[in-house]
N, C-alpha and C positions, 0 to 999 in steps of 0.2 A: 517737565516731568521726566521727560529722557534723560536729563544733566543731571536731575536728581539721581536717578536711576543708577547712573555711571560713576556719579561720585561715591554711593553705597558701595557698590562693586567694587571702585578703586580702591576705598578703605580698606575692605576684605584683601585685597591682594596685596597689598603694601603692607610691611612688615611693621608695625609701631616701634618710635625710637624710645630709648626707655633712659634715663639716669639714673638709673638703681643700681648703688656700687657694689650690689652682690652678683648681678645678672651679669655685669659689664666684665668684673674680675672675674669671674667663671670662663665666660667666653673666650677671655685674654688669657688667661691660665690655658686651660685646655688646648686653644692653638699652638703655642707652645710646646706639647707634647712631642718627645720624639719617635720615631718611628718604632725604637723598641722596646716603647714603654715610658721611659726617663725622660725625666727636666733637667734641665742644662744649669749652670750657676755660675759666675764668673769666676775664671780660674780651675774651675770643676772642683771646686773645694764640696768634701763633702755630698755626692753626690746620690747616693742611698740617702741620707736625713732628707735631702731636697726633695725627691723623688715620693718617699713615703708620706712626706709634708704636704704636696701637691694634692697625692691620694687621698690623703685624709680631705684637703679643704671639699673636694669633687663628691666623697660618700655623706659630708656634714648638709649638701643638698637636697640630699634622699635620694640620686643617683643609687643603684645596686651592680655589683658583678654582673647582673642579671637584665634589671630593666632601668631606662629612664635616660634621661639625657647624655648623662656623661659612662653609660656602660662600658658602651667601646673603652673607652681611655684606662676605665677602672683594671677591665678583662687584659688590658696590655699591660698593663705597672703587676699585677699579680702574673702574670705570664714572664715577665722578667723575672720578675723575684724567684719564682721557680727554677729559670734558668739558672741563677748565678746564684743557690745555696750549694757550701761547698757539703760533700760527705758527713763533714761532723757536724753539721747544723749551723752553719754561719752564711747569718743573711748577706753580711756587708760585700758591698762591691770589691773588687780586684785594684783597686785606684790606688795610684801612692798616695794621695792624701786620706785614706782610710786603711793603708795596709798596716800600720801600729797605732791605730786608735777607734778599733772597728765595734767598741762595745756601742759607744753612745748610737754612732750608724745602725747596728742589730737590733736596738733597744727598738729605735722610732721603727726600725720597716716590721719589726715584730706588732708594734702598734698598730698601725697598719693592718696587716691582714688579720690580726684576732678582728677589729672593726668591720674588716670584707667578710670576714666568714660570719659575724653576726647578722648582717644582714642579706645573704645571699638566701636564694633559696632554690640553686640548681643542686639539684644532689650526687652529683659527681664529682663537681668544682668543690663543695665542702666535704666527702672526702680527703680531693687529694689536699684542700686544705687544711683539715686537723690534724694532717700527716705530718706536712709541714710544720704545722705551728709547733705540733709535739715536739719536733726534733729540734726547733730553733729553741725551744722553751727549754730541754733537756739544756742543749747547749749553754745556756745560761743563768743556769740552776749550775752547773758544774765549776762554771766560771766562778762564781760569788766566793769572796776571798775569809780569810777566817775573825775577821770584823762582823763581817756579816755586808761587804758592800761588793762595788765592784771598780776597776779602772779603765782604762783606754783597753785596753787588752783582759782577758782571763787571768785570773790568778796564777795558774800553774806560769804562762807566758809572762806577767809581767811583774814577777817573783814579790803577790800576795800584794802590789799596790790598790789603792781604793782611793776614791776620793769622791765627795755629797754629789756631785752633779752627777757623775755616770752613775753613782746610786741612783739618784730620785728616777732619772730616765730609768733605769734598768728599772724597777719599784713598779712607776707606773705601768712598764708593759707588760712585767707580769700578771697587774692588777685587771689589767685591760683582756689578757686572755682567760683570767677565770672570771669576768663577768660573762665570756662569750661562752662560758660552758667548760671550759678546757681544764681540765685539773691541773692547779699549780701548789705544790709543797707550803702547807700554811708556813710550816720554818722557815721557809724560806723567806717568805714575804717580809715575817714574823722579826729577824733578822737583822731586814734592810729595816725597816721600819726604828730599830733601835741602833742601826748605824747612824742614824740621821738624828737622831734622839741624843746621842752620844755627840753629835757633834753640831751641840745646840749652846750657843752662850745666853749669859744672862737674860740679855736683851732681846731673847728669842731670833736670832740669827744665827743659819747657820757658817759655820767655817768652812774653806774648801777642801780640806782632807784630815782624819784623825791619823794618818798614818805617819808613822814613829814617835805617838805617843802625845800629840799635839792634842793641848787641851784646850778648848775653847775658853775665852774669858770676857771680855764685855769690847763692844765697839769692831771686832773682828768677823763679823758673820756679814754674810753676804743677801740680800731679803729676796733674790732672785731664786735661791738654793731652797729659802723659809717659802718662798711663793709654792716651788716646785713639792719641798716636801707636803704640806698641807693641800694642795691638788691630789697629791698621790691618797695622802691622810684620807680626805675624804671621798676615796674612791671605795674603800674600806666598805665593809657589812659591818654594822654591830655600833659598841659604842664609840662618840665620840673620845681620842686619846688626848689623855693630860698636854703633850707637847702643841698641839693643834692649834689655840687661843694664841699661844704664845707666837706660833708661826706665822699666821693670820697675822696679828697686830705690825709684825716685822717688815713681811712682806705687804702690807698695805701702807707703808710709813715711808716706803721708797722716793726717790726726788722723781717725781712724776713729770715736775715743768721740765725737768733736764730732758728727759726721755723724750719728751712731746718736741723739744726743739731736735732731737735727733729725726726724727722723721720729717719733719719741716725743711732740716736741712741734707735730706739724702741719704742718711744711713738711721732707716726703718730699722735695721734689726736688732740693732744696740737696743732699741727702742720696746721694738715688736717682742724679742724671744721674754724678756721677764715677764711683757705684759700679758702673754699668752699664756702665762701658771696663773698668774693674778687677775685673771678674767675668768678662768675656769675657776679659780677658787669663789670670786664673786657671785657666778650665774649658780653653782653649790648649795651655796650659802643663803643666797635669796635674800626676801629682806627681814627677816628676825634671825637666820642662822646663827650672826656672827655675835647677835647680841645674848644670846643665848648659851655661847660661848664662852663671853667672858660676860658679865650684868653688871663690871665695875668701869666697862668704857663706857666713857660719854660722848651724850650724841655727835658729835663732831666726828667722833676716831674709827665709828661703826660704818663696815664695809657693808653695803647694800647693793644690788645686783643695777636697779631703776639709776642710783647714783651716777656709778661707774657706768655705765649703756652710754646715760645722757649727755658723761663727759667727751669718751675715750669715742666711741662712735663720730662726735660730729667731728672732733680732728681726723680719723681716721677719712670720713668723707670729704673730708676740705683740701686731702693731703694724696688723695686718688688720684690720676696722671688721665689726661684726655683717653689716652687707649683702655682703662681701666687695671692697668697695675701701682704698686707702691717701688721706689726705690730706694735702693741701696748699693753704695760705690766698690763695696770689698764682696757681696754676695750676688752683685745683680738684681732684675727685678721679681725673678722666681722667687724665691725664699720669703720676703719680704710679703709677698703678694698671697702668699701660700697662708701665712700666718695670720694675715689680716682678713682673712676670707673665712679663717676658721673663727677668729674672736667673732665678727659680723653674724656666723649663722650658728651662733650656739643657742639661742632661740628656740631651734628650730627644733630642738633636744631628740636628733634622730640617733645618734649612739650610746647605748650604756656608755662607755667608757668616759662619757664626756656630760653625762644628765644630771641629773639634781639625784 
């Protein structure tokens, strides 16, 4: 009776071991943190997208600024951020590797805290956070080049260059802070939405930049860019847009098995960063979205959310490291681990910016 007794007790005191590669990545992420907020990446490439990337997977938990497991860490990455916006509203770090290419960096840590501030509910901290957002959002409202996109840098700095991927990032973060409430210029949006429109080939891919006059034509588009526009696309209110179907089919058509052997063989992110628009577009979409999209694919080519889960999750758990992170040789296992922690809990559909 007493043995009995003691092993109930023991139970209770013993902490249960768990294999659940979201609990495991979380905990290994988090430790990681550094003292002033930031995640580290190899070579320190990039280190705001890294940083904002971490954040996000930590708020995709239901953590808040405010309450729940990963507070603390959240309250340090926006206490940074605060620190190191310059005057005119720019989020990105001071780092050489982001000092001439600091939009896409702005883009993500802007994504980022619009997501903190939707869900916080200290009302000091979403003050000085609408402040913020305003001014980083200004800031890049100002930047948007006369395409209607954006480049590594602002227009006025990087004399009017643009190109699809720092658009679609730029796109979704402003998408991302007028769902949190924040007024963002429909023209603007409006815009980016028809730079990426504009530089859509036949095949619904898009190309990596219109600028000087580059016309899309068939076999040139990138589905990574079509994954990324159609994420953006349908972060949208209202109707679905003509380009959308088209994006979807592109970005779902990508060589998956290539991708899948990249994480297998150590560089997750080649792998992870497409599959991270093309999972958000997936969980979107759901399972009649995409057919409802387009009613002339067949069943084979329709993107379903249950499909996609059942594939890209059990590699992703096959492919999880004893300690619970993902690797990568050129980015480390931050980034990689960051990404894969957000695909895993979008389930969980705890932020606009990322729900159905």
């Amino acid at each position: 009776m007493y043995a009995a007794a003691a092993a109930i007790a023991l139970a209770f005191l013993t902490p249960p071991t768990t294999n659940d590669p979201v609990k495991n990545g979380l905990k290994w992420l988090a430790a990681q943190q550094k003292a002033d907020g930031t995640w580290d990446s190899a070579n320190n490439v990039t280190p705001t997208t890294i940083t904002a990337t971490a954040g996000l997977a930590l708020l995709m938990e239901g953590s808040t600024p405010k309450e729940g497991v990963y507070a603390p860490h959240l309250r340090k990455t926006i206490a940074w951020l605060e620190a190191n916006t310059s005057e005119k509203g720019q989020l990105a770090s001071a780092t050489q590797n982001e000092m001439y290419q600091y939009i896409n960096s702005h883009s993500h840590a802007l994504m980022f805290l619009a997501c903190a501030y939707d869900t916080d509910d200290d009302t000091d901290r979403r003050d000085r956070l609408a402040k913020l957002i305003k001014k980083a959002t200004a800031f890049l409202v100002e930047g948007q080049t006369t395409r209607g996109g954006w480049g590594f840098m602002t227009a006025r700095a990087g004399s009017d260059y643009d190109d699809s991927q720092s658009t679609a990032t730029a796109f979704q973060a402003l998408l991302a802070v007028r769902k949190a409430g924040i007024e963002v210029p429909k023209t603007v949006t409006d815009k980016a939405f028809q730079y990426l429109a504009k530089a859509t080939n036949r095949d619904g891919g898009i190309i990596y930049s219109i600028f000087g006059g580059a016309v899309p034509m068939g076999n040139d588009g990138q589905p990574m860019y079509s994954a990324m526009a159609a994420a953006g696309a349908l972060m949208r209110d209202g109707a679905r847009p003509d380009p959308l179907a088209k994006w979807v089919k592109n970005s779902y058509g990508t060589n998956t098995a290539q991708q899948l052997q990249f994480i297998r063989n150590g560089n997750a992110v080649y792998s992870l960063l497409p599959q991270y628009h093309l999972s958000r577009v997936a969980f979107a979409l759901g399972e009649n979205g995409h057919q409802k999209l387009d009613s002339t694919a067949n069943d084979a080519a329709v993107l379903r959310w249950s499909d996609y889960r059942a594939k890209f999750f059990k590699v992703l758990k096959e492919t999880q490291g004893k300690d619970g992170n993902w690797t990568d040789g050129t980015y480390g296992p931050v980034y990689p681990t960051a990404l894969a922690l957000i695909i895993l809990q979008l389930d969980n559909d705890y932020l606009p910016a990322f729900s159905r």
